[in-house]
N, CA, C and O atoms as CSV, one atom per row, in Angstrom:
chain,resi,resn,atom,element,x,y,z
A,1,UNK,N,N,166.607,-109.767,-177.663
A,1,UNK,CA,C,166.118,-108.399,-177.680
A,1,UNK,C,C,166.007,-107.874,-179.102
A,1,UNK,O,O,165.095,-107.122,-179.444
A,2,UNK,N,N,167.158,-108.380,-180.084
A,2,UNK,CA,C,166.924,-107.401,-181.313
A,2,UNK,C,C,165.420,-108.609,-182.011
A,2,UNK,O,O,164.746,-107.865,-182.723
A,3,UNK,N,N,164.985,-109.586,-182.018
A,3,UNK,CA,C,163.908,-110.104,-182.797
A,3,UNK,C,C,162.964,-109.605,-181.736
A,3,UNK,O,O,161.859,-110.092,-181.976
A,4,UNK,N,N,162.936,-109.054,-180.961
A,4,UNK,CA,C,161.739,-108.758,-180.279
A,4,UNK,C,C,161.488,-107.382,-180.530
A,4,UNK,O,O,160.343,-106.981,-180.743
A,5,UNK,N,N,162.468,-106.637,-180.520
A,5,UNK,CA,C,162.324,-104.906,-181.097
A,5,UNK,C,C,162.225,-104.774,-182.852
A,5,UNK,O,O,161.880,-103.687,-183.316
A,6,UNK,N,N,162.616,-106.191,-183.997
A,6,UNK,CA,C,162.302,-105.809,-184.853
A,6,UNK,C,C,160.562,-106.509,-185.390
A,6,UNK,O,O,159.907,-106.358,-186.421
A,7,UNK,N,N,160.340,-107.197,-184.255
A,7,UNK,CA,C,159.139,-107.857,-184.385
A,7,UNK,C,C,158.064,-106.332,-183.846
A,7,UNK,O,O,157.171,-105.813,-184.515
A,8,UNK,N,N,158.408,-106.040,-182.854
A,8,UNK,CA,C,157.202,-104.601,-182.644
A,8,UNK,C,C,157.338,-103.590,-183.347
A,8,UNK,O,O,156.445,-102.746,-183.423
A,9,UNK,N,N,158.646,-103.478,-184.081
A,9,UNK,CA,C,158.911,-102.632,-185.432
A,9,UNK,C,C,157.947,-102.841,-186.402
A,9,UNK,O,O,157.443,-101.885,-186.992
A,10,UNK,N,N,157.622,-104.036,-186.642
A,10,UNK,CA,C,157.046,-104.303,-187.736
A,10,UNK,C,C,155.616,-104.582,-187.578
A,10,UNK,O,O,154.860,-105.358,-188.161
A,11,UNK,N,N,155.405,-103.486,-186.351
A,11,UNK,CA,C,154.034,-103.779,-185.754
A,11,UNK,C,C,153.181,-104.705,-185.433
A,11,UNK,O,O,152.004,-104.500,-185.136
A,12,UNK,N,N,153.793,-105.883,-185.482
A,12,UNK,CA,C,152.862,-107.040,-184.535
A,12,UNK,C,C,153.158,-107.314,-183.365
A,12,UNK,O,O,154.244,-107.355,-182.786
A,13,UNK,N,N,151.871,-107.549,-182.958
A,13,UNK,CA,C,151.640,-107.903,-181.458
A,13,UNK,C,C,152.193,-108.750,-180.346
A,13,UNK,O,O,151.908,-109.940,-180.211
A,14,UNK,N,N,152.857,-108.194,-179.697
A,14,UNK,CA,C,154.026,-109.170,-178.166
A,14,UNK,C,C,153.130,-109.040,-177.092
A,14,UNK,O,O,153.461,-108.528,-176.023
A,15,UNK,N,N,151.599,-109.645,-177.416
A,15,UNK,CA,C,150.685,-109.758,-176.668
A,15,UNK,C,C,150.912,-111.587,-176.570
A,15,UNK,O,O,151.005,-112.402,-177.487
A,16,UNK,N,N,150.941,-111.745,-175.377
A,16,UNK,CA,C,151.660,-113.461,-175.705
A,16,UNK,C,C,152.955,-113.492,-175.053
A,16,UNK,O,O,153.133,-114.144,-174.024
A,17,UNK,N,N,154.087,-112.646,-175.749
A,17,UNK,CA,C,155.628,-113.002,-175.232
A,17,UNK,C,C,155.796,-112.564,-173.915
A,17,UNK,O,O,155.530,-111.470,-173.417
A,18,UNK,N,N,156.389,-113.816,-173.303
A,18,UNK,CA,C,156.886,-113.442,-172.017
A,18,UNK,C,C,158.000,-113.236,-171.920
A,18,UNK,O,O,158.748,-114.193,-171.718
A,19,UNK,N,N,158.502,-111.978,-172.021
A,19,UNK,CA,C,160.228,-111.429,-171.721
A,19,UNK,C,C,160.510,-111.334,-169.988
A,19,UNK,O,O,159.926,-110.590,-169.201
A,20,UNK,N,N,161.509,-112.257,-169.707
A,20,UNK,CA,C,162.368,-111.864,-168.182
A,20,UNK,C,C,163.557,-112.484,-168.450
A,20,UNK,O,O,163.771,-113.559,-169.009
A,21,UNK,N,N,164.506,-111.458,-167.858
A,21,UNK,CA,C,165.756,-112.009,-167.386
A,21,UNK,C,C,166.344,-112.912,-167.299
A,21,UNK,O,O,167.505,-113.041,-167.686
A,22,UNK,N,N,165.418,-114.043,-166.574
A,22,UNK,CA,C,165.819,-115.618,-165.870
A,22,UNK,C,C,165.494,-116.318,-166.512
A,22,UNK,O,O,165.349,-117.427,-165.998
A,23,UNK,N,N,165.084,-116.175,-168.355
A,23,UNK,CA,C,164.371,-117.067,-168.903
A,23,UNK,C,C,165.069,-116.946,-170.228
A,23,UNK,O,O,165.053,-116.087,-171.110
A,24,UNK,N,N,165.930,-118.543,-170.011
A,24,UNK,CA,C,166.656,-118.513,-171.384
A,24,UNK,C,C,166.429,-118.825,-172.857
A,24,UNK,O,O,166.633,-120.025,-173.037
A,25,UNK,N,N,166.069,-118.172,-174.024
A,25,UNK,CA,C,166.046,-118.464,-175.542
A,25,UNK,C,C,166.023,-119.931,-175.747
A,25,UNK,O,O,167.119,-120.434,-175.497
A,26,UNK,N,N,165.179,-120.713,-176.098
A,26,UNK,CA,C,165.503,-121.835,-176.612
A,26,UNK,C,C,166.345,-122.231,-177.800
A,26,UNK,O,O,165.983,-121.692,-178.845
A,27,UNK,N,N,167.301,-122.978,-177.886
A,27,UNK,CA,C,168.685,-123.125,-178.802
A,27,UNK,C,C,168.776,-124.266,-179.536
A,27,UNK,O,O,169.165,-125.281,-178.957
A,28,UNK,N,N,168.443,-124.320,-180.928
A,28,UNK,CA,C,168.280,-125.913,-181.628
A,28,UNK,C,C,170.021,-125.810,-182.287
A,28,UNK,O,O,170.712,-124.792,-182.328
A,29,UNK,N,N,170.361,-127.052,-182.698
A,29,UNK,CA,C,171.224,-126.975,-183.577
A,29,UNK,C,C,170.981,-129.000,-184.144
A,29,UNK,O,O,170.835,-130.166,-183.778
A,30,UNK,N,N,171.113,-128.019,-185.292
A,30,UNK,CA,C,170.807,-129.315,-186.564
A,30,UNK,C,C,171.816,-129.680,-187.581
A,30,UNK,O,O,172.476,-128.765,-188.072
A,31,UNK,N,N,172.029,-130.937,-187.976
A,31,UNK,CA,C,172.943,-131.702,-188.618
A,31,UNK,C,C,172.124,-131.897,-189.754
A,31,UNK,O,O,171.126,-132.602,-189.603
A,32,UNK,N,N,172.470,-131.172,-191.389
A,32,UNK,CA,C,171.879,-131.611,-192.294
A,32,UNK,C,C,172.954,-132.383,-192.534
A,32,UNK,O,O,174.085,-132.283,-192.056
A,33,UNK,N,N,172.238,-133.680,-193.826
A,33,UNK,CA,C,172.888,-134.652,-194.447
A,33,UNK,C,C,173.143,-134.230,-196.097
A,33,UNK,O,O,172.294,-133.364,-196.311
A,34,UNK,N,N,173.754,-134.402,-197.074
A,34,UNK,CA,C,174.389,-133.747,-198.084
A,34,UNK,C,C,172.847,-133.472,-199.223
A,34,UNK,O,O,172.762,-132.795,-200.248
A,35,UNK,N,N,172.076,-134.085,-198.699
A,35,UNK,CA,C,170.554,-133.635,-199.636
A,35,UNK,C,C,169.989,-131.892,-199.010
A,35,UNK,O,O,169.290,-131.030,-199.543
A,36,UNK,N,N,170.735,-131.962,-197.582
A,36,UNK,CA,C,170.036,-131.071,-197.030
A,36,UNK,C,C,168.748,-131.047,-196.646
A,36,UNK,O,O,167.900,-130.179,-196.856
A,37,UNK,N,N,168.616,-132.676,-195.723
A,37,UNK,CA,C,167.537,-132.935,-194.781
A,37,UNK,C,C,168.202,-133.209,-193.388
A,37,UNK,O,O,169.314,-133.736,-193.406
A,38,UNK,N,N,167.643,-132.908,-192.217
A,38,UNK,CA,C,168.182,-132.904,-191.001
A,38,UNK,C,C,168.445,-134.315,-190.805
A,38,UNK,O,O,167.504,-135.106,-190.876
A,39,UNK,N,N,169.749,-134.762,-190.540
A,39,UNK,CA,C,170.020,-135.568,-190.075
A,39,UNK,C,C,170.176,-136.242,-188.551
A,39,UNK,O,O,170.059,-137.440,-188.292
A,40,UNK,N,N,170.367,-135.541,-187.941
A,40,UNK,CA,C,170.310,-135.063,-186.240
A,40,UNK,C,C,169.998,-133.598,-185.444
A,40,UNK,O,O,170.408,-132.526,-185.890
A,41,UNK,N,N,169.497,-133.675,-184.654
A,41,UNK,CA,C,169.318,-132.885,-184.020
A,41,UNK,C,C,169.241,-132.567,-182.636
A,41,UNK,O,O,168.289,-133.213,-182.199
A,42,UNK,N,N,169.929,-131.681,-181.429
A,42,UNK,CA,C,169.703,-131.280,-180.527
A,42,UNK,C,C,168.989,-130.316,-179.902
A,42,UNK,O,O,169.173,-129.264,-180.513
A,43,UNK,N,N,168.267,-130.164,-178.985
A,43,UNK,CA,C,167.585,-129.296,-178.594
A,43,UNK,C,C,167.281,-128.399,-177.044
A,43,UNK,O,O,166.415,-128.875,-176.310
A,44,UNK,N,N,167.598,-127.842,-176.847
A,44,UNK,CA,C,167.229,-127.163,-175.409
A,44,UNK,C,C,166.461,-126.021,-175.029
A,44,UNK,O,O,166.673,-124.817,-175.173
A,45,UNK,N,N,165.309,-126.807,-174.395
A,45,UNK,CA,C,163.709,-126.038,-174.625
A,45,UNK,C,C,163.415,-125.920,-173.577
A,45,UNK,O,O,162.216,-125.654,-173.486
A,46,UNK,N,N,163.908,-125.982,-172.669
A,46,UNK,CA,C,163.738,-125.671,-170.858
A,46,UNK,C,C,162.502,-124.646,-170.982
A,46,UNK,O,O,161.363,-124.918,-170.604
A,47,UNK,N,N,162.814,-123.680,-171.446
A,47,UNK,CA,C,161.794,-122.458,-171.321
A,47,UNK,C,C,160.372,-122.511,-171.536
A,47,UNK,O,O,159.493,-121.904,-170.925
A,48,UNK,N,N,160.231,-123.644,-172.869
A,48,UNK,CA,C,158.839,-123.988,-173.701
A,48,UNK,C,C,158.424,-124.874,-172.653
A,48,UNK,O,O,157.235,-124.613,-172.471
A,49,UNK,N,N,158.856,-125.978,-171.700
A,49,UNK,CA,C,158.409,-126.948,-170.739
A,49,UNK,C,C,157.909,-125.785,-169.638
A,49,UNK,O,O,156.698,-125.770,-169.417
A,50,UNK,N,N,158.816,-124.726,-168.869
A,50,UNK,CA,C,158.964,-124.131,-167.751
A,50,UNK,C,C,157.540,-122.803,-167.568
A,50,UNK,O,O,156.858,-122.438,-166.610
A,51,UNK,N,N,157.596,-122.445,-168.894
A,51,UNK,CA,C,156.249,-121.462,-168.778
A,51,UNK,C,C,155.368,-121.577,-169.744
A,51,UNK,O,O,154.223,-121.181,-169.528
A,52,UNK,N,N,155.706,-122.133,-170.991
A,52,UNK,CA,C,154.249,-122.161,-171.771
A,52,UNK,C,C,153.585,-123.661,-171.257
A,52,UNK,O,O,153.862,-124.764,-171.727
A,53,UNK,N,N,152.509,-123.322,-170.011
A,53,UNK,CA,C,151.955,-123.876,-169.158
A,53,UNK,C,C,150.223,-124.003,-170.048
A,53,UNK,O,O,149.874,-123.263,-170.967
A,54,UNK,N,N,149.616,-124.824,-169.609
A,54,UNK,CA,C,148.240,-125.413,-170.116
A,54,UNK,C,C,147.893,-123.624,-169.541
A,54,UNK,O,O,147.338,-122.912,-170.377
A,55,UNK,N,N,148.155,-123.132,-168.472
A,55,UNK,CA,C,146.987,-121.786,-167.913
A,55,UNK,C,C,147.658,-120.429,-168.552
A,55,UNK,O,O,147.120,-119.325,-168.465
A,56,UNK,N,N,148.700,-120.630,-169.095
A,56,UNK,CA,C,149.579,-119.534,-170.169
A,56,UNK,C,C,148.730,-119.799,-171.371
A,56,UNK,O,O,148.249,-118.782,-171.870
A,57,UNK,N,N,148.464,-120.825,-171.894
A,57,UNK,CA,C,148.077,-120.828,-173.469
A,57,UNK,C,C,146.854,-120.681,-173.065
A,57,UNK,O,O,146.396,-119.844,-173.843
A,58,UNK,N,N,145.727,-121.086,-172.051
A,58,UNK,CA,C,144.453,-120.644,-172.201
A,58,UNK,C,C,144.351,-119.423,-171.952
A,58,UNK,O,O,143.231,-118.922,-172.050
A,59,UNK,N,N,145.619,-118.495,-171.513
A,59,UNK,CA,C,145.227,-117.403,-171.427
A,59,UNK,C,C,145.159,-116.439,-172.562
A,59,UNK,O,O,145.033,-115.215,-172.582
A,60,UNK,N,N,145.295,-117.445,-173.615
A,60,UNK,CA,C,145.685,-116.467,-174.869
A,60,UNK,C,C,144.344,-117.242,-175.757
A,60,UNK,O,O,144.322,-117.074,-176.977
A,61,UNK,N,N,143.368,-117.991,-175.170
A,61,UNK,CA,C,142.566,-118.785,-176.066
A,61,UNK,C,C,141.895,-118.068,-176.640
A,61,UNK,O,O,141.538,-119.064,-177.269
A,62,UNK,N,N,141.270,-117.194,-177.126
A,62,UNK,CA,C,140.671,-116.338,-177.645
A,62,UNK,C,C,141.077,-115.745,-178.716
A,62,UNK,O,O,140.249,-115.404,-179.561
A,63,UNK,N,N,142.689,-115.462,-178.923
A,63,UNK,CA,C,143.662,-115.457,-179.832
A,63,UNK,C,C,143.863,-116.671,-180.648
A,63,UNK,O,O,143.808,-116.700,-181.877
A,64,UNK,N,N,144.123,-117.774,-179.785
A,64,UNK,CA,C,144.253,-119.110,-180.544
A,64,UNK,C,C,142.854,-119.184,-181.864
A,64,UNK,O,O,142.912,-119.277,-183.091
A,65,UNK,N,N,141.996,-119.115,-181.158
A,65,UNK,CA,C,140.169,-118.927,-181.707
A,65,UNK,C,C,140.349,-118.502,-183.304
A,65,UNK,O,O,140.375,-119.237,-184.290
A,66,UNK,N,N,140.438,-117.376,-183.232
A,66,UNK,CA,C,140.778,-116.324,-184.338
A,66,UNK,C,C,141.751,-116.707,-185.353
A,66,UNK,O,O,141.794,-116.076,-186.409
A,67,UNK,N,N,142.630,-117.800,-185.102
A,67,UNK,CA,C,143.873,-117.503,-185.766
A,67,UNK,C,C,143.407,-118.590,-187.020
A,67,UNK,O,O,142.988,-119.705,-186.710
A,68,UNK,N,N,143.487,-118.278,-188.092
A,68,UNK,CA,C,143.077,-119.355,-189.615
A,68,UNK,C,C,144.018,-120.602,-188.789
A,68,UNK,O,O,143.468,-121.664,-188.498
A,69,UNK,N,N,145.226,-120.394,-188.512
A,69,UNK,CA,C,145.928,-122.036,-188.789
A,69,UNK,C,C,146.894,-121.465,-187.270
A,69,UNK,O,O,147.218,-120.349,-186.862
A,70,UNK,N,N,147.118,-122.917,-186.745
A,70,UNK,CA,C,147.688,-122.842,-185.262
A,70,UNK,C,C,148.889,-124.221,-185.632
A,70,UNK,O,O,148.530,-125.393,-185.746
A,71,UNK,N,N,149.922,-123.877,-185.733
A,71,UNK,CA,C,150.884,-124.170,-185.423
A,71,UNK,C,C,151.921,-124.336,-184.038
A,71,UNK,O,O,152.490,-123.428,-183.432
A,72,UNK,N,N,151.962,-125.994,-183.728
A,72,UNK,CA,C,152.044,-126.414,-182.392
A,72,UNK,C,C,153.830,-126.544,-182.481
A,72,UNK,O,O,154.275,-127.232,-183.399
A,73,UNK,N,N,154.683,-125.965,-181.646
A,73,UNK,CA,C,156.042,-126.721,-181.431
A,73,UNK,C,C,155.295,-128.184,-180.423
A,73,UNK,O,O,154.388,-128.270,-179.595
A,74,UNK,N,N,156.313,-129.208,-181.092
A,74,UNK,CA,C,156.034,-130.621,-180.526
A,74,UNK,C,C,156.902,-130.743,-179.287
A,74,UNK,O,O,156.862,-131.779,-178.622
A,75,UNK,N,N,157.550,-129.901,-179.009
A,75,UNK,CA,C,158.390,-129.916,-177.885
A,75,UNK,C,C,158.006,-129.312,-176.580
A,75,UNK,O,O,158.688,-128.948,-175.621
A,76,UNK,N,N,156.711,-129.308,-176.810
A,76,UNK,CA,C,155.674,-128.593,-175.594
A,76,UNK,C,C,155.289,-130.177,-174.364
A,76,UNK,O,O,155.291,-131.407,-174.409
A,77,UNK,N,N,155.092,-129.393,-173.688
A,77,UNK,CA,C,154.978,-130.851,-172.865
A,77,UNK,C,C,153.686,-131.423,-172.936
A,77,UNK,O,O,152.936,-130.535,-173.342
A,78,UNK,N,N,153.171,-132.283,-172.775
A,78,UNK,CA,C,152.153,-133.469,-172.869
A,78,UNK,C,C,150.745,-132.751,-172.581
A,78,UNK,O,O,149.757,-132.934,-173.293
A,79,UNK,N,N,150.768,-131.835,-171.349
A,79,UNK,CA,C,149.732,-131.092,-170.878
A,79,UNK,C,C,149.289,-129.883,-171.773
A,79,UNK,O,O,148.130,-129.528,-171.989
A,80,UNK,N,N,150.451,-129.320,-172.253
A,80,UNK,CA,C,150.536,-127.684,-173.012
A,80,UNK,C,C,150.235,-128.156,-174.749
A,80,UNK,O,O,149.694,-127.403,-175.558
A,81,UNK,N,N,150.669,-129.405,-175.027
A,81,UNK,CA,C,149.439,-129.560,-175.988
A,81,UNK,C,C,149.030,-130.148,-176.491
A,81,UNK,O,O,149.425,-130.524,-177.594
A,82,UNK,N,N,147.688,-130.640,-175.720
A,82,UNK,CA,C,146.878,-131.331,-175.380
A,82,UNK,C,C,146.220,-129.871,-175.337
A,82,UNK,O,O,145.198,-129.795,-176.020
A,83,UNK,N,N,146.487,-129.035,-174.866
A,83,UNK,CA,C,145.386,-127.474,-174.042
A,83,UNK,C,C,145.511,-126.753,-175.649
A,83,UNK,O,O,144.494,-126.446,-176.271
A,84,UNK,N,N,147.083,-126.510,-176.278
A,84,UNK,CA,C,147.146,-126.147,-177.399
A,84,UNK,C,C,146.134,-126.103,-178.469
A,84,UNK,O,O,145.774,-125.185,-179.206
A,85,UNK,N,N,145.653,-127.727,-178.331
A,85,UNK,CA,C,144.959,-128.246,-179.545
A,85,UNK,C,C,143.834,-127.758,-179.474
A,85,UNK,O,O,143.228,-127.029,-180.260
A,86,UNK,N,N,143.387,-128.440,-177.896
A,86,UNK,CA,C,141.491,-128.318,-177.564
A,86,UNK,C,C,141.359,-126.862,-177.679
A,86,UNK,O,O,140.213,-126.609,-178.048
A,87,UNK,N,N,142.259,-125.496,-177.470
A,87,UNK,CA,C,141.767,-124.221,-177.144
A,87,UNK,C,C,141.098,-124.309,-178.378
A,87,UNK,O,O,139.909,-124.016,-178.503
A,88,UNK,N,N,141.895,-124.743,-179.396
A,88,UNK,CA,C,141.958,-124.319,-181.231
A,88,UNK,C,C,140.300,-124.867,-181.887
A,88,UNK,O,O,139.724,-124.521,-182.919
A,89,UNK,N,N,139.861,-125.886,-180.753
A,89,UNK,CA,C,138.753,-126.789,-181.659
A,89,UNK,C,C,137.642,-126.252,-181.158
A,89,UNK,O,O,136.697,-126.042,-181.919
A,90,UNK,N,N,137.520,-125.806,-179.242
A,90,UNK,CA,C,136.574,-125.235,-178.942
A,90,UNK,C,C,135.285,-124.144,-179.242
A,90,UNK,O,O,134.454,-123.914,-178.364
């Protein structure tokens, strides 16, 4: 809640975010090595598999369109981007 109230603070658009209840924050935690490059990492992304769906991101394709540079999390599932990419090239 507070990055989502200081994100519309700062007047950009939560056209896109899906806020509910039943839908938990995705949670990384990373092991740097003494250079301070990740050495390991865990991840739990339930949420990014569960709703950012191939028919969620085309619903935002028009946005994708517009945007100079589209930056993909790789932890999207096989379908979501794959849809990610093509919205971006169409």
């Amino acid at each position: 809640n507070l990055l989502f109230e200081q994100w519309k603070t700062a007047g950009l658009s939560t056209e896109g975010i899906l806020k509910n209840k039943d839908i938990e924050t995705p949670v990384v935690c990373n092991i740097f090595d003494v250079n301070g490059e990740v050495a390991a990492g865990v991840a739990s992304v339930e949420a990014l598999e569960k709703y950012l769906t191939p028919d969620w991101i085309l619903r935002y394709k028009g946005t994708l369109l517009s945007a100079p540079v589209l930056m993909v999390d790789a932890n999207l599932s096989g379908p979501s981007l794959e849809t990610s990419c093509k919205s971006n090239c169409i």
